[in-house]
KOLVOBA-741251 format. One record per residue (C-alpha): residue number from 1; residue in three letters; x, y, z. Coordinates in Angstrom, 3 decimals, decimal comma. Layout:
KOLVOBA-741251
  resi  resn         u         v         w
   NUM   Ala         X         Y         Z
...
***
This chain:
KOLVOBA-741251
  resi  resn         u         v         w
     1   Unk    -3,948   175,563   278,929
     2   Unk    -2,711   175,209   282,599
     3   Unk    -3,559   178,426   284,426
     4   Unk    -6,180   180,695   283,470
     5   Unk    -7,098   184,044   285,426
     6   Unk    -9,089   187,184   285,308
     7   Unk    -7,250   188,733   282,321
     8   Unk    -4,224   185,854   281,378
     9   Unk    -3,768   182,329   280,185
    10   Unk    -0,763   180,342   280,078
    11   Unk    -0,472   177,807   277,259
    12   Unk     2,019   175,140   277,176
    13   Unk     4,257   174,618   274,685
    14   Unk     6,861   172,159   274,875
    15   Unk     8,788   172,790   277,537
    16   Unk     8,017   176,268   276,920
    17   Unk     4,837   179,151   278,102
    18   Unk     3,053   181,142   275,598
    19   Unk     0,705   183,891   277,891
    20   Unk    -2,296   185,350   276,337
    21   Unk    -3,040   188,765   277,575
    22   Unk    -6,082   190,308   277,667
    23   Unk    -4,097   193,441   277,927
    24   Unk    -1,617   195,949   276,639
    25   Unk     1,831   194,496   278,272
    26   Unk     3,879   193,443   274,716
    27   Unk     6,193   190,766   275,413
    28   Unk     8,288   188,078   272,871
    29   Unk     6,562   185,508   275,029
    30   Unk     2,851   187,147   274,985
    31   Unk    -0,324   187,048   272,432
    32   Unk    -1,965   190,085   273,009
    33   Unk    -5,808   189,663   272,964
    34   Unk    -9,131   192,097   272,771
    35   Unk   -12,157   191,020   273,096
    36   Unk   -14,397   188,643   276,291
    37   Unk   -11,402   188,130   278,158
    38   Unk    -9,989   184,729   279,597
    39   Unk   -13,059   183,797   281,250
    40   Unk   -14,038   181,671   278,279
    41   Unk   -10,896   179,560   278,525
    42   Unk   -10,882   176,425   281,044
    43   Unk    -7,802   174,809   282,470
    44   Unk    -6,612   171,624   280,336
    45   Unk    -8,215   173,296   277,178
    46   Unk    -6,285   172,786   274,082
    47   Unk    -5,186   175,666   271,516
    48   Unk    -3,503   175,801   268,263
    49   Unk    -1,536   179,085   267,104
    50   Unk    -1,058   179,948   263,558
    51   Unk    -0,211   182,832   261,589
    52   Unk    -4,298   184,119   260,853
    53   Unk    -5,954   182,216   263,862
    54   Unk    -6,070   181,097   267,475
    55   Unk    -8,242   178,013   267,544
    56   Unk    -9,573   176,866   270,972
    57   Unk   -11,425   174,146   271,712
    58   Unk   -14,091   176,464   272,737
    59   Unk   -14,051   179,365   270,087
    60   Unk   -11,444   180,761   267,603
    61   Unk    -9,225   184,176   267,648
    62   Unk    -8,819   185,607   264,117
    63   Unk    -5,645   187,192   263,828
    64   Unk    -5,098   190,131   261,557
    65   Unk    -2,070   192,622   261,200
    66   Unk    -0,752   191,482   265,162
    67   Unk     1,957   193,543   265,967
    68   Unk     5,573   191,419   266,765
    69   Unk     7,655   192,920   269,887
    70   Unk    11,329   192,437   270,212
    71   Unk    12,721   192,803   273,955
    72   Unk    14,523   195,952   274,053
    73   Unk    17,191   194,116   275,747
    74   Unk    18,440   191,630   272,774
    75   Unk    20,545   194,991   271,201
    76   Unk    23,926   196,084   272,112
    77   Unk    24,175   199,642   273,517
    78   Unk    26,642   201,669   275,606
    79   Unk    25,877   201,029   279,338
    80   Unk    26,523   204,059   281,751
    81   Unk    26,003   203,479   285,172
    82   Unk    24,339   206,639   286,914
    83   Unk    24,853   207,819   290,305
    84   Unk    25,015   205,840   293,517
    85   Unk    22,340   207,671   295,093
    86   Unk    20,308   207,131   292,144
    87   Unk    20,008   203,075   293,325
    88   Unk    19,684   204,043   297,155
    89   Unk    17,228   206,262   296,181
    90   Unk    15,503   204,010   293,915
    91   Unk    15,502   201,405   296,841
    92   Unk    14,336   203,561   299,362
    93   Unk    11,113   204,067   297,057
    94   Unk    11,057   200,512   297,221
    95   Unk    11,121   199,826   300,249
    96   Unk     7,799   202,244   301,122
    97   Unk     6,125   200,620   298,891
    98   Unk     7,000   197,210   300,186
    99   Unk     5,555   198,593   303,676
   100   Unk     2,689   199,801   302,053
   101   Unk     1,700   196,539   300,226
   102   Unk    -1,093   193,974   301,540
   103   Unk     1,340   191,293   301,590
   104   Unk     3,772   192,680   303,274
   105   Unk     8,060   193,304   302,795
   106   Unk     8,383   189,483   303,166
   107   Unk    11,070   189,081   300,480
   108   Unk    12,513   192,106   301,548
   109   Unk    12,749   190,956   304,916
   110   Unk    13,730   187,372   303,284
   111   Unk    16,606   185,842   305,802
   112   Unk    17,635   183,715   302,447
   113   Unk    17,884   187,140   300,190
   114   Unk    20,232   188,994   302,894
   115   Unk    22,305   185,719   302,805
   116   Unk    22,566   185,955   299,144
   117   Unk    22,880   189,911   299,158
   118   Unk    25,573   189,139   301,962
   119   Unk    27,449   186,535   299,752
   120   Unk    27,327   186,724   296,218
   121   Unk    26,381   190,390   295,694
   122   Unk    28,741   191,788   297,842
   123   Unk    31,280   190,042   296,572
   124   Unk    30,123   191,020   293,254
   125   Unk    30,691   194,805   294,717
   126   Unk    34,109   193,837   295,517
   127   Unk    35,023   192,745   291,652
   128   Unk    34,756   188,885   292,441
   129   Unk    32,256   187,623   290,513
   130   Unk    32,304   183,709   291,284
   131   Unk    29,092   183,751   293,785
   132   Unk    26,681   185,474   291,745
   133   Unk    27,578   182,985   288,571
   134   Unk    27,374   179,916   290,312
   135   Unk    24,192   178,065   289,984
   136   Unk    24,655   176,851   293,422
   137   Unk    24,086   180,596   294,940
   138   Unk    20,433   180,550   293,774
   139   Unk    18,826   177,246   294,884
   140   Unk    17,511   178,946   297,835
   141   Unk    16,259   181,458   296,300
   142   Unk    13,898   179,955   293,560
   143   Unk    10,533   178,807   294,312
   144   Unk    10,719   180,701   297,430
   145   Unk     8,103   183,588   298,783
   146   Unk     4,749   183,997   297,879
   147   Unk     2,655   185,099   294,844
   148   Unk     1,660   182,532   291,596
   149   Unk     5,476   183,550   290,576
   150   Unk     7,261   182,906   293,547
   151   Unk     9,145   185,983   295,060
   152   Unk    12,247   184,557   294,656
   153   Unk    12,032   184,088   291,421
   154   Unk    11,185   187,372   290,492
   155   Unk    13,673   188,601   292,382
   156   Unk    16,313   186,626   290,479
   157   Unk    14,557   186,836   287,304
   158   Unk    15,460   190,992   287,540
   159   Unk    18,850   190,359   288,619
   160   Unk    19,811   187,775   285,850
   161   Unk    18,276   189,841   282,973
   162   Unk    19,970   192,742   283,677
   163   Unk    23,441   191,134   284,950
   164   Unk    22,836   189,342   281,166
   165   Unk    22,118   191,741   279,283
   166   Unk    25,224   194,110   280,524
   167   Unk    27,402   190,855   279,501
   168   Unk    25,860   191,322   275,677
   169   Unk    26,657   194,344   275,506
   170   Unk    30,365   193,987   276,857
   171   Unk    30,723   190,960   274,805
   172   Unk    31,291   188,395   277,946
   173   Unk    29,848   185,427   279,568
   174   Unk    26,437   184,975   280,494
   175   Unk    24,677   183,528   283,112
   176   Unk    22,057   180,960   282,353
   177   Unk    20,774   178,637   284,871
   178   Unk    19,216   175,317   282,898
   179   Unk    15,375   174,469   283,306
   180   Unk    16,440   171,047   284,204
   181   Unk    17,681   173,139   287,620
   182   Unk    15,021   175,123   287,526
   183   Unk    11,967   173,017   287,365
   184   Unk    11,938   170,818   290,749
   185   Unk    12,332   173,742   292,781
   186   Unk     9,180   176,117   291,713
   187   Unk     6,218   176,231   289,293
   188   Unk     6,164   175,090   285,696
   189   Unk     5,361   178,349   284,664
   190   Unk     7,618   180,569   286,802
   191   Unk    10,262   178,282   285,793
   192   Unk    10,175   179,072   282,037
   193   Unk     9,624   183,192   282,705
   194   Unk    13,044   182,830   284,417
   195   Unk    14,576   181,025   281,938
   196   Unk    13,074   183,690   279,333
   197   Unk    14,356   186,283   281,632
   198   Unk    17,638   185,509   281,994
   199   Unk    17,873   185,121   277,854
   200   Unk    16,703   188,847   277,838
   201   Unk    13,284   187,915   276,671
   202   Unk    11,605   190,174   278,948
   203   Unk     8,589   192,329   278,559
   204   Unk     8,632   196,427   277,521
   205   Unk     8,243   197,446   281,294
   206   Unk    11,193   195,417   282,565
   207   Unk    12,803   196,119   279,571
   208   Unk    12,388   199,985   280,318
   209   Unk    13,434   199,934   283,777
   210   Unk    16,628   197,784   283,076
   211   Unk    17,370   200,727   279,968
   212   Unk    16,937   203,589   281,795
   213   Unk    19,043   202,712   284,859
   214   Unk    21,610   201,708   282,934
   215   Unk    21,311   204,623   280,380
   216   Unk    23,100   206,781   282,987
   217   Unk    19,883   208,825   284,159
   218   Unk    19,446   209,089   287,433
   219   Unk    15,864   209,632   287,160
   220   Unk    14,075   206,530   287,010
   221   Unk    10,252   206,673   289,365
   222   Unk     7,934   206,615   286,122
   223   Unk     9,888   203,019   285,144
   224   Unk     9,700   201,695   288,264
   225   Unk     6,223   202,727   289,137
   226   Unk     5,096   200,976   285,696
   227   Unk     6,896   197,676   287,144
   228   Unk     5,753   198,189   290,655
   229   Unk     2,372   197,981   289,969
   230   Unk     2,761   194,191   288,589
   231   Unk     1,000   191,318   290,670
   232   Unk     1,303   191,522   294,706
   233   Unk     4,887   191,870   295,057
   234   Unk     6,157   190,782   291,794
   235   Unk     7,341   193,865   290,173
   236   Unk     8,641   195,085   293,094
   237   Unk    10,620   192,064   293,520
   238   Unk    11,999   192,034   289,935
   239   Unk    12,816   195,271   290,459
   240   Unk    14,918   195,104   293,607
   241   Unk    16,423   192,448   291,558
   242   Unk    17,629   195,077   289,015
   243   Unk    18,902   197,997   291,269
   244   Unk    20,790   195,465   293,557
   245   Unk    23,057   193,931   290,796
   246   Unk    23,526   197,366   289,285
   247   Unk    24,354   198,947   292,571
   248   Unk    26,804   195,895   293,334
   249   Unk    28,340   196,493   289,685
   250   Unk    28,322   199,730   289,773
   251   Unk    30,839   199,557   293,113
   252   Unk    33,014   196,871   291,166
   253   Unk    33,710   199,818   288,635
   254   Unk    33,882   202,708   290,831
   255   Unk    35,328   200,984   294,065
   256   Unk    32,614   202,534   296,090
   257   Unk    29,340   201,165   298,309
   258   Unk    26,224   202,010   296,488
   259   Unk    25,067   198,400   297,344
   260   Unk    25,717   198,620   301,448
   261   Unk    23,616   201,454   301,250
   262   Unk    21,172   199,953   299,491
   263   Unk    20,808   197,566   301,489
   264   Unk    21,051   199,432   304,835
   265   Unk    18,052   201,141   303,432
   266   Unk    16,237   198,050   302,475
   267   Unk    16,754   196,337   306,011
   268   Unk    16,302   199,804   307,567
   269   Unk    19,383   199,863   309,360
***
């Protein structure tokens, strides 16, 4: 066990995270619990998972008819890309609610993301897609910001499992950044999410989101209010993730500038 909070534990497993949830969030990386919560579980506490049991050092889960969850995003569909003013709009909202948080619109504000968003996601918008695949392009980025998962990496985490998961669908290259790069610049733990993330093991909310904007509705609040709501900033910072590399692809294929006006709304300019 190497983090334990209110109403999660993350267990480590290899090189890999398994979270227990005290909670309804289903996830291919999360064992749903019910029960006292995490507040029995200590840091450095050893578990073993089987099929019928979760044995802690402490106590023991018995497991009975648990329900398995496949990420939505591991199937091939169609991918229609709505509107332009579908992703401004979906930034704007955003961007009030990155103003309205405790924390503040720090990765929003981020000098690092608008150097990124300036470089490899315009390009992107332009049909060159060089910056946003090379590895290179994201060391700033990870590890960076605030939060248990760093901003940064949520932000990229978003961006990678939806550029990824278009690139199923289409049949062409991925983008997968190795944990080896990933693990001396942030958090054990954030570290493996990405990884998970950009493999399209994300969770039903993300998964959601990344569907319906890319299911060629241009009505999308409910999704993004369900991610919003994540941790400080983090599901607001996955989500930019998501609406910024759609907007950018969406000009590749339509030659327009969905993403400059995302991001003249995002920097209010």
């Amino acid at each position: 066990m190497t983090r334990v909070f209110e109403r999660s534990a993350y267990v480590k497993a290899g090189d890999d995270f398994i979270l227990l949830l005290w909670g309804g969030l289903r996830s291919p990386i999360t064992v749903n619990l019910a029960g006292p919560g995490a507040k029995r579980l200590k840091v450095g506490e050893r578990c073993a998972l089987s099929p019928g049991r979760i044995a802690f050092d402490s106590w023991t889960v018995e497991v009975g008819g648990a329900e398995v969850y496949r990420s939505l995003l591991l199937e091939r569909r169609d991918v229609r890309v709505p509107p332009a003013s579908s992703f401004v709009r979906g930034v704007s909202f955003l961007r009030v609610l990155y103003d309205a948080s405790p924390s503040g619109p720090s990765l929003a504000s981020d000098a690092e993301l608008r150097r990124f968003a300036l470089g490899a996601l315009t390009a992107l918008a332009a049909g060159r897609e060089d910056g946003v695949r090379s590895v290179e392009n994201y060391r700033s980025l990870i590890g960076r910001g605030g939060g248990f998962t760093p901003a940064g990496d949520d932000f990229v985490g978003g961006l990678l499992s939806t550029y990824n998961y278009i690139a199923r669908c289409k049949g062409s290259r991925e983008i997968l950044i190795p944990l080896r790069r990933l693990r001396p610049r942030t958090i054990p733990e954030s570290a493996a999410l990405l990884a998970y993330a950009s493999k399209g093991y994300v969770d039903e909310g993300i998964g959601s989101l990344i569907l319906k904007t890319l299911s060629g509705s241009s009505e999308f609040t409910d999704e993004l209010l369900t991610v919003a709501r994540r941790g400080h900033t983090s599901g607001l910072d996955m989500a930019l993730g998501i609406l910024l590399v759609e907007a950018a692809l969406c000009d590749s294929a339509r030659r327009g500038r969905a993403l400059e006006r995302c991001l003249e709304v995002l920097w209010h300019q």
